[in-house]
C-alpha positions as CSV (number, residue, x, y, z in Angstrom):
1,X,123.8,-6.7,59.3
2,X,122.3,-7.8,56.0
3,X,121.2,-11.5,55.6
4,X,123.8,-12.4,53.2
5,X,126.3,-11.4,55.5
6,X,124.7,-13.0,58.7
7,X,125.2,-16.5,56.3
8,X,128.9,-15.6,56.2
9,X,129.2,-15.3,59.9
10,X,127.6,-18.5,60.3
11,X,129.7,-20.2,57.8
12,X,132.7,-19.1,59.2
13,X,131.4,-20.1,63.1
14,X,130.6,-23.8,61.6
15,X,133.8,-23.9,59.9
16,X,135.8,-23.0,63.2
17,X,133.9,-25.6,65.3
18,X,134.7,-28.2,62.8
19,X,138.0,-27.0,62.9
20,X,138.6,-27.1,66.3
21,X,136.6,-30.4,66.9
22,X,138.6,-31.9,64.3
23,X,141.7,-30.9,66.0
24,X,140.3,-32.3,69.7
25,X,139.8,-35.2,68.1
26,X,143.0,-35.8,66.7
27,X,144.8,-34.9,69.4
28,X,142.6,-37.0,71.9
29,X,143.2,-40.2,69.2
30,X,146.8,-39.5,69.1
31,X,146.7,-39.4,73.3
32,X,144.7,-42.5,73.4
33,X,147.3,-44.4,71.7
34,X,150.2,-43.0,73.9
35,X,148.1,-43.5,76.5
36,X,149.0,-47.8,77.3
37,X,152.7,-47.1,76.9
38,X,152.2,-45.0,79.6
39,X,150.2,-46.8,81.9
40,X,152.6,-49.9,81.6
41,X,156.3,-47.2,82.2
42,X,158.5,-48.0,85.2
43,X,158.0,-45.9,87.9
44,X,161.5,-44.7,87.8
45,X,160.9,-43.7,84.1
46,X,157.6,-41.4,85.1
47,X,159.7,-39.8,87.7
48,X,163.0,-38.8,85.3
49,X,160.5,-37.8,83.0
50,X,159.1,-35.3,85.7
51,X,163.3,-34.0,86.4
52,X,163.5,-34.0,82.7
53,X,161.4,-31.2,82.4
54,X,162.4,-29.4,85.2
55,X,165.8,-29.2,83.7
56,X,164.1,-28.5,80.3
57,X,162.6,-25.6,81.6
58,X,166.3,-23.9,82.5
59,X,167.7,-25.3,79.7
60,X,165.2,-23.6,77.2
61,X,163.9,-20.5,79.0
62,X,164.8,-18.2,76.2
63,X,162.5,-19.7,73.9
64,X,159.7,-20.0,76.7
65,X,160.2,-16.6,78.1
66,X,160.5,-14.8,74.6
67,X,156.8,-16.8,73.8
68,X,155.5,-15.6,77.1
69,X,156.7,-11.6,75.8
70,X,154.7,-12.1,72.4
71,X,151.8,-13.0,74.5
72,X,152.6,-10.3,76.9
73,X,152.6,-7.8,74.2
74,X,149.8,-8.6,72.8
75,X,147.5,-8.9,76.2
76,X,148.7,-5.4,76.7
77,X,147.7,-4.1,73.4
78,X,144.6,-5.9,73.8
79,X,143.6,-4.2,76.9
80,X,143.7,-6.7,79.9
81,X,143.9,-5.9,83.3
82,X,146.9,-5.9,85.7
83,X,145.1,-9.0,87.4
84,X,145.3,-10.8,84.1
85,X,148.3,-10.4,83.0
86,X,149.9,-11.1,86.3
87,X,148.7,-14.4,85.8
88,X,149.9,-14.8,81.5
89,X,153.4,-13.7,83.2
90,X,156.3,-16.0,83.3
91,X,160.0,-14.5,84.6
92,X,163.0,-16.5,85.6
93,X,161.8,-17.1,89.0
94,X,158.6,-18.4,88.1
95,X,159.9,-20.7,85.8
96,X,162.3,-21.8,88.6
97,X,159.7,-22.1,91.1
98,X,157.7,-24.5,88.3
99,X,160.9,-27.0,88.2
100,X,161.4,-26.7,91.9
101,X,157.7,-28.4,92.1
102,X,158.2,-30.9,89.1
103,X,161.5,-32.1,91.0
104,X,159.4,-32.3,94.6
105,X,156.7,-34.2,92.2
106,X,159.3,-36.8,91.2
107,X,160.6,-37.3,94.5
108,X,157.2,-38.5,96.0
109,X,156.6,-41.8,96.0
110,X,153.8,-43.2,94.1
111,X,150.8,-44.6,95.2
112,X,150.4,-48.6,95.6
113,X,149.2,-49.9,92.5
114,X,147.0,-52.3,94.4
115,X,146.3,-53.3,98.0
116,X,144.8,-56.3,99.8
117,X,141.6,-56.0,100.7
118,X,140.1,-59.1,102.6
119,X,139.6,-62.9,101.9
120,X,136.5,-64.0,100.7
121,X,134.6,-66.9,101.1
122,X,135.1,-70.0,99.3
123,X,139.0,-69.4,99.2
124,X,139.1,-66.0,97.5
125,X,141.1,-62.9,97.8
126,X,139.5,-59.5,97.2
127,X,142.1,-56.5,95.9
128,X,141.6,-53.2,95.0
129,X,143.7,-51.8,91.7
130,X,144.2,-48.6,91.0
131,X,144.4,-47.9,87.4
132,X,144.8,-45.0,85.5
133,X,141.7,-43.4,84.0
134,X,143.6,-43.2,80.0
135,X,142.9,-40.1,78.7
136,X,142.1,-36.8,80.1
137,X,141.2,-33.4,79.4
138,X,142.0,-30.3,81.1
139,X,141.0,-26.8,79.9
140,X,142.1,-23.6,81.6
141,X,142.2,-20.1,81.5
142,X,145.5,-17.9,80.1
143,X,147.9,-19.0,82.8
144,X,151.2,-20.9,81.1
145,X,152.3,-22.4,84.3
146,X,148.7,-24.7,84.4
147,X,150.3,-26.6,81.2
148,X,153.4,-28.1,83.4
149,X,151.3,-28.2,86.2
150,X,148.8,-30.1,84.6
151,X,151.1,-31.8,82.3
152,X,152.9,-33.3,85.1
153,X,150.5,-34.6,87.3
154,X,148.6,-36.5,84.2
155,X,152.8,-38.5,83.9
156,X,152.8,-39.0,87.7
157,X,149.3,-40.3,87.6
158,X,150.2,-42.4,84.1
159,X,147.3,-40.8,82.3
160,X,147.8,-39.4,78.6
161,X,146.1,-35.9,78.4
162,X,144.8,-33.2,76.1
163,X,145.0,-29.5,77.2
164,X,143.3,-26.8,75.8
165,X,144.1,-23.1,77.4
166,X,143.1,-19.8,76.6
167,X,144.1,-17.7,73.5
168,X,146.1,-15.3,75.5
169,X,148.4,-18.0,76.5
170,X,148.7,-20.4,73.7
171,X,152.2,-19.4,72.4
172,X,153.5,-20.1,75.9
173,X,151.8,-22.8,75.9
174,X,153.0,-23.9,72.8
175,X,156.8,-23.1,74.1
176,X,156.2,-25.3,76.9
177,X,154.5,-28.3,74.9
178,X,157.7,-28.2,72.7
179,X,160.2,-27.0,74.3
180,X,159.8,-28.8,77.5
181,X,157.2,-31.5,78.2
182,X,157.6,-33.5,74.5
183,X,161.2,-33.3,74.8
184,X,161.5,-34.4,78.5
185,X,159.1,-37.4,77.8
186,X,161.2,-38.2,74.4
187,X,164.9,-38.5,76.6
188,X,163.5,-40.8,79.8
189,X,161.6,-43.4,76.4
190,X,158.5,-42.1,77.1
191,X,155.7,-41.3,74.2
192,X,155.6,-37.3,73.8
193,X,152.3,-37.7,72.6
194,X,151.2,-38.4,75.5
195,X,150.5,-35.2,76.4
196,X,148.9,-33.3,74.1
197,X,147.8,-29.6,73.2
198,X,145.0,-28.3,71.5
199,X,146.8,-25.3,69.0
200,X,143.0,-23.9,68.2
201,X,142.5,-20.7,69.6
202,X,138.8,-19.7,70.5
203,X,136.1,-21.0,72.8
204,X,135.2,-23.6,70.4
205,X,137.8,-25.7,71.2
206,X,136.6,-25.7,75.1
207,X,133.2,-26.9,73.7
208,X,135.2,-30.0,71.7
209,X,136.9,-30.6,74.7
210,X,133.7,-31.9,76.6
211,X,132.2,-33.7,73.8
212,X,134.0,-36.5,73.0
213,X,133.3,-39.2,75.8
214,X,134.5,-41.9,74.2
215,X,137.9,-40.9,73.6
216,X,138.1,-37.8,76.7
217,X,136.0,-39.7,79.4
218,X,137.0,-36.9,82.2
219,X,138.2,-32.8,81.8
220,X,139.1,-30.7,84.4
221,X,138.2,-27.4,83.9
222,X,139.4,-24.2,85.4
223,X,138.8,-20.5,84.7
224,X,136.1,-18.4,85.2
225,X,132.6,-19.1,87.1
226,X,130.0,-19.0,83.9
227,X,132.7,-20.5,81.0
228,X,133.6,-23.2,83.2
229,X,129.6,-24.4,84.7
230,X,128.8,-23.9,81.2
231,X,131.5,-26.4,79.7
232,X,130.5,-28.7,82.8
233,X,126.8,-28.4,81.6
234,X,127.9,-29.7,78.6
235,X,130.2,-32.2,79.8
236,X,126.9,-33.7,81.4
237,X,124.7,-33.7,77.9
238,X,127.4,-35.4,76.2
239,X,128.0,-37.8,78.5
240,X,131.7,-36.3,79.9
241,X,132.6,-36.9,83.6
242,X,133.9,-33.3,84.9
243,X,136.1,-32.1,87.5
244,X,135.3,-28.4,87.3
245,X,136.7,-25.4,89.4
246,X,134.4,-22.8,89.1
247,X,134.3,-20.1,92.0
248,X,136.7,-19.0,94.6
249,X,137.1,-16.0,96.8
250,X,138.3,-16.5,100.6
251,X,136.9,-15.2,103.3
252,X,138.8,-13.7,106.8
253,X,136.3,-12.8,109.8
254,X,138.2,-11.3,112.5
255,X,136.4,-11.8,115.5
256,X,136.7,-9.7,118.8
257,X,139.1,-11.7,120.2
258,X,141.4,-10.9,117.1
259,X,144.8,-9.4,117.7
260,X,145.4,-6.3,115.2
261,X,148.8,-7.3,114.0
262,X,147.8,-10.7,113.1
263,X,144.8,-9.6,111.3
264,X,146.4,-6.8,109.5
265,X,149.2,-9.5,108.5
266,X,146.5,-12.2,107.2
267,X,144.7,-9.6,105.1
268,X,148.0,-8.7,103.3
269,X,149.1,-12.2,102.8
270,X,146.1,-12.8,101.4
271,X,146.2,-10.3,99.1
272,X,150.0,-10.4,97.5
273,X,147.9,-11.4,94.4
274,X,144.6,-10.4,92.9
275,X,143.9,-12.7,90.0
276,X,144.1,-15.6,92.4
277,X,140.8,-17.5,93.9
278,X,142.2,-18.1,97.3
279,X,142.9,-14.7,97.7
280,X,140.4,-12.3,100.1
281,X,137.4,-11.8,98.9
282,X,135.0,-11.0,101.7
283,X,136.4,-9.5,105.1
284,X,133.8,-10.2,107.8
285,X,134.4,-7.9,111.0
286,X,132.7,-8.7,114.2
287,X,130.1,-5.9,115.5
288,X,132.1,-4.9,118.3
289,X,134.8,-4.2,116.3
290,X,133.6,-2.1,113.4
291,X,133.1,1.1,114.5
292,X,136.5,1.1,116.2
293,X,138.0,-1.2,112.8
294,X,136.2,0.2,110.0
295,X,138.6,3.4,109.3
296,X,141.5,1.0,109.6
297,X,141.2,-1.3,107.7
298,X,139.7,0.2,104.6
299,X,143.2,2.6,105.4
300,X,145.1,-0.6,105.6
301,X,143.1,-2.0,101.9
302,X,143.8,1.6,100.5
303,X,147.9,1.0,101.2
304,X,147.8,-2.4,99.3
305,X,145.8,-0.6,96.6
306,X,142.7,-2.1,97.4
307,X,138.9,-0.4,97.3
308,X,137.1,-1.5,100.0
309,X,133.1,-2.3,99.3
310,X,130.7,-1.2,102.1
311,X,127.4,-1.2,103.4
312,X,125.0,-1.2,102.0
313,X,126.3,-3.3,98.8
314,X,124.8,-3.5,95.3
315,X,126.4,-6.8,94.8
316,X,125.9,-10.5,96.4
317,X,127.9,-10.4,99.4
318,X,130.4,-13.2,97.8
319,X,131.2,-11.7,94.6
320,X,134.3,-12.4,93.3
321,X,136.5,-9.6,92.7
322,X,139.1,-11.2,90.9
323,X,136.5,-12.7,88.3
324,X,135.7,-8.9,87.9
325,X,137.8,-7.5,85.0
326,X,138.9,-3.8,86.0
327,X,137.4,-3.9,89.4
328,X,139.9,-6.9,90.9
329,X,141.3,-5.0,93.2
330,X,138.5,-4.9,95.5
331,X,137.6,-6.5,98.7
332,X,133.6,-6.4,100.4
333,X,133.5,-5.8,103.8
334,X,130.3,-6.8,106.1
335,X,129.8,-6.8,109.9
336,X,129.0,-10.5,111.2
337,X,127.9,-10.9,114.5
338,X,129.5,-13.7,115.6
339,X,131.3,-17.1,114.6
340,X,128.2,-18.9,113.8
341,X,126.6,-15.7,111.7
342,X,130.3,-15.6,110.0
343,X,130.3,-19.1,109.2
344,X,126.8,-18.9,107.9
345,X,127.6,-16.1,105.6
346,X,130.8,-18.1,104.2
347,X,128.5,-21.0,103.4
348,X,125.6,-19.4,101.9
349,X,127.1,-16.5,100.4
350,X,130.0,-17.7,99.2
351,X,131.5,-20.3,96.8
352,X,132.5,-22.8,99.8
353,X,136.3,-22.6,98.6
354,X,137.6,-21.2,101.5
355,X,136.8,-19.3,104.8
356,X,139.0,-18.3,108.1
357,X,138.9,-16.8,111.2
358,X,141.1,-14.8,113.2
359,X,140.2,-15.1,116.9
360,X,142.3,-15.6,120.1
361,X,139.5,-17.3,121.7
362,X,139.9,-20.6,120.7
363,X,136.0,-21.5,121.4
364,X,135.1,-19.1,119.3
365,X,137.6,-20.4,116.6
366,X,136.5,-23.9,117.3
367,X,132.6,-22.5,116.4
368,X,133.4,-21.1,113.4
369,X,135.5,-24.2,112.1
370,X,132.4,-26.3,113.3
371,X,130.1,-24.6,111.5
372,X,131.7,-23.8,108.5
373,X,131.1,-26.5,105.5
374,X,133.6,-25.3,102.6
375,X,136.3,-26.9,101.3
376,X,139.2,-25.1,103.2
377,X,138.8,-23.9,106.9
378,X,141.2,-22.0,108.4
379,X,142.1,-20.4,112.3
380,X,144.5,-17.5,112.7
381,X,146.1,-18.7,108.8
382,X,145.5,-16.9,105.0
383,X,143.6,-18.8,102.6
384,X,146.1,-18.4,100.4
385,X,147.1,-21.8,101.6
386,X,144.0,-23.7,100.3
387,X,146.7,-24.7,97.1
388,X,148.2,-28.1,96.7
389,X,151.9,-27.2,96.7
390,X,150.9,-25.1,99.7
391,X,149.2,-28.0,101.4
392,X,150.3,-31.2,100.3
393,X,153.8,-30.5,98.7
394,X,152.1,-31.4,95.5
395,X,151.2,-29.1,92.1
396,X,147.5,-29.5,91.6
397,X,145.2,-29.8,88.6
398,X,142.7,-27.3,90.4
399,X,140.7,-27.3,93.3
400,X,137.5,-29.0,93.7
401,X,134.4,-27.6,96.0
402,X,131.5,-29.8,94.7
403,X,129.4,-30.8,98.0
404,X,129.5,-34.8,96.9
405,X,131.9,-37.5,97.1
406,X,134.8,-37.8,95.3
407,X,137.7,-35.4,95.1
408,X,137.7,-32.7,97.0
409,X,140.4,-29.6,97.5
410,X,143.2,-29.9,95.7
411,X,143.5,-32.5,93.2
412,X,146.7,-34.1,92.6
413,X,147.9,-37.2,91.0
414,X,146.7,-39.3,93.5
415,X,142.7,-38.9,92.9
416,X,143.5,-39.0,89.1
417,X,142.5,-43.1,89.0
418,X,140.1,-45.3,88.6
419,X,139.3,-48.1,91.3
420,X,138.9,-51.8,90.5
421,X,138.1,-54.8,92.4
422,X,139.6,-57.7,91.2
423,X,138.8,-61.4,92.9
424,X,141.1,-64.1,92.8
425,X,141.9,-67.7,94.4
426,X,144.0,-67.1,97.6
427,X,147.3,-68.3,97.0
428,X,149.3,-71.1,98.3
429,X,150.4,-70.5,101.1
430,X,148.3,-67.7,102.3
């Protein structure tokens, strides 16, 4: 490339980050000013919002689902993998299953703005608000059902948010933003720009997303391992608080007190889809069993149209196969010689998302859950479970695994606040 047109690739990259910073920005202002209206709504209003858009999402699925083709079309002409665009896909069914969980959503009741505490000396009361954070930021990879999911737990919670998702997905996104979430919010008196959406395409827009602490003062990120620590590396220089969901991949050991069927049926649960991070990712078999395993299971693997990876591996025993493009459909198997070695290899090997065992010794199941620190632990059950609707009848914005305080798992409406001491004379009476 010849100098002069290296300065026109350059001017073109500073003229798309100023773009898309310029369009963060004005969609973070325009959520910052939604964002007290909000705060203040009835809680009756926040939850016929939530039905709102579940009906929304019947009532203009043609619009959504022809979006979602254009950006089915054009995923497939671009080349992306099954795994991909399994995730990009929205059908009828999916979009029903999306307003079954907005209608759950509205139907739980919300958390107590404030609770009592303890009296203080000299007459005082001590109470602890909740209060919503304001604005927050959420960026995620191509997956159109994220933006309700998302979207909707930012109104239970009484936050205003800005999403940003991948290229692949933005005209669904778009749909949805339109089509269901604005609208929704517009019919119960709510602000639509509460929620808003980044329209940038590119990476750039991530970047803007995490530099703006003043106006974005959190952003949960989602997507893959290296985009994702990198935006929450930049998060940190600028100042931005991040919630990020880096790595998954599940482990199943079976231990020699495992009953075939069961195992046979986890490990196919676990894999009904690829581009998933609870899914299998590492199948630890006990020494006693492989010899006598081995054959069947990589058998069982080849039926579901899954490679197998063996001994000895060119890879880190906790790769993530569904991070892999091309090669998703691939599970490592290692022997493990016990619960304890099991556990140790789910905690050092792994992410920490999520780890199981299935064992009909309950000692040795009772080991392995002792021993093993990740986020989800699991006897004789898939970690396909390790999912907020899944566990707590909630949609989630991700799923958390840092090793500090704070939340942890899935994270729903109800860690998406800030806490607040407030001191005040005891009154009358009291």
């Amino acid at each position: 490339m010849t100098a002069e047109g290296a300065a026109v690739d350059e001017a073109a990259r500073d003229a798309g980050e100023r773009e898309a910073a310029g369009a963060v920005r004005a969609a973070a202002n325009a959520a910052r000013a939604a964002a007290p209206g909000l705060a203040a709504a009835p809680g009756a209003s926040i939850d016929e919002a939530l039905r709102a858009m579940a009906g929304a999402l019947g009532d203009a699925s043609g619009a959504v689902l022809a979006a979602n083709e254009r950006d089915m079309r054009a995923a497939a002409d671009a080349g992306l993998p099954d795994a991909l665009r399994d995730r990009l896909r929205l059908d009828e069914a999916r979009l029903r299953g999306m307003a079954d969980q907005l209608r759950a959503l509205a139907g739980i009741p919300a958390e107590p703005a404030s609770r009592f505490v303890r009296e203080l000396p000299g007459g005082l009361s001590l109470t602890e608000r909740r209060r919503p954070v304001g604005v927050i930021g959420a960026n995620f990879e191509a997956r159109p059902n994220v933006v309700v999911d998302i979207a909707s737990q930012l109104v239970k919670s009484r936050n205003a948010g800005v999403l940003r998702t991948g290229s692949a997905a933005l005209r669904s996104a778009v749909a949805l933003a339109d089509e269901v979430i604005a609208p929704a919010l517009s019919r119960t008196g709510l602000n639509p720009s509460a929620v808003q959406l980044v329209r940038a395409p590119g990476q750039a827009a991530a970047y803007a997303l995490v530099r703006e602490p003043a106006l974005i003062p959190l952003v949960i990120l989602r997507g893959s391992g290296a985009s994702t620590r990198a935006l929450a590396g930049e998060g940190a220089r600028h100042g931005v608080r991040t919630l990020a969901h880096a790595d998954g991949g599940g482990v199943l050991y079976l231990h020699s007190s495992a009953e075939r069927e069961l195992a046979d049926s986890l490990i196919t649960a676990s894999l009904d889809r690829l581009g998933v991070c609870n899914r299998l990712n590492l199948l630890l078999v006990h020494r006693d069993l492989w010899s006598e395993w081995l054959p069947r299971l990589t058998g069982l693997l080849g039926g579901l149209g899954v490679t197998a990876s063996l001994p000895p591996h060119d890879h880190p025993l906790g790769h993530e196969w569904a991070l892999e493009t091309g090669r998703e459909a691939t599970v490592t198997i290692a022997p493990a010689g016990g619960p304890a070695e099991a556990a140790a290899i789910a905690n050092d090997e792994t992410s920490g998302l999520a780890a199981g065992i299935v064992a009909g010794d309950q000692a040795a199941a009772a080991e392995f859950l002792g021993a093993y620190a990740g986020t989800g632990a699991f006897w004789n059950a898939t970690t396909r479970l390790l999912d907020g609707f899944k566990l707590l009848s909630v949609p989630e914005t991700g799923i958390n695994i840092d090793a500090v305080p704070g939340p942890r798992g899935p994270v729903t409406f109800r860690d998406l606040y800030l806490r607040q001491f407030v001191v005040t004379p005891v009154a009358p009476g009291h």
